[in-house]
N, C-alpha and C positions, 0 to 999 in steps of 0.2 A: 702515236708519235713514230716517226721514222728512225732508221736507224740512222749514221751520220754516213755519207758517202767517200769512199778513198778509191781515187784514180792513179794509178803510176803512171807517168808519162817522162814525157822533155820540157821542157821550158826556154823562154825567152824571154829577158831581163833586159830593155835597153838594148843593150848589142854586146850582153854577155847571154851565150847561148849553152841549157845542160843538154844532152842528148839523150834518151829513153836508155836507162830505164832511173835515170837521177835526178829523176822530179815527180812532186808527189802532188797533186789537187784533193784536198777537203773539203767538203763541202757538209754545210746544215742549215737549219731553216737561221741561224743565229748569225753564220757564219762561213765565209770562203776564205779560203787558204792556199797557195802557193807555194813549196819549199821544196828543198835541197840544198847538200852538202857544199853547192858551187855555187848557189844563186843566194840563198839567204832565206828568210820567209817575209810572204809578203799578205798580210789578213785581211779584211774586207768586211765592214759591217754592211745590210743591204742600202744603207744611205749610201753609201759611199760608193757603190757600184750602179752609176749609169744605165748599160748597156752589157749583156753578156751577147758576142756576137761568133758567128761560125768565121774563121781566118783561114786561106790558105787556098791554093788552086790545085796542089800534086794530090789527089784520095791515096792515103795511106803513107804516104813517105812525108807529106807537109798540110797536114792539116789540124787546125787546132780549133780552140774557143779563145777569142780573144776577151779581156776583161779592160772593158770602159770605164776608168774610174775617177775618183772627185779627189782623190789623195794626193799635195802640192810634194809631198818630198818622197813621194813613189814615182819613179821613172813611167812617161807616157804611154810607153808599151809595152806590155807583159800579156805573153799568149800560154798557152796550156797547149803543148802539142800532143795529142791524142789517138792511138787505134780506133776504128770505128767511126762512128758522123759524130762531128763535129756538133750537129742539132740537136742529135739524139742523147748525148752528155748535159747539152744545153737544155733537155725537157726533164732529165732526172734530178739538175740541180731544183728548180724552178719546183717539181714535186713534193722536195725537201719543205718546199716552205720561204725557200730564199727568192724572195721576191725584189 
């Protein structure tokens, strides 16, 4: 079994925006997660998640994983802004078990 994955990053909520380092991504084979003190938390069972996809065109300064999701009273866009590739977040979650 894995261990559960914790990323720090930024976040993007709709068009309220936290800026690194006050946003946190969880991840497990059970379960993703979204939070911060400014954003709120936002959870994800793997039904409920679509698409996990690489977002952003700046490497380093604006790129994240965006989360594709089926949840009607979560706002449409919520990205994970992250150091690192953006892909490379996207093959550890997938690892987890989060399919």
């Amino acid at each position: 079994m894995n261990a559960p994955l914790e990323v720090t990053g930024g976040a993007r909520i709709g068009w309220v925006n936290a800026t690194w380092p006050f946003a946190k991504l969880s991840a497990s084979a059970q379960q993703l997660s979204v939070s911060g003190s400014l954003i709120g938390r936002y959870s994800f069972s793997p039904e409920q998640v679509a698409a996990l996809e690489p977002y952003g065109s700046i490497p380093v300064l604006a790129s994240g994983v965006r989360i594709i999701h089926t949840v009607q009273n979560y706002p449409d866009k919520i990205i994970f802004w992250c150091f690192g590739s953006p892909k490379r977040l996207i093959e550890r979650i997938t690892a987890l078990g989060f399919q």
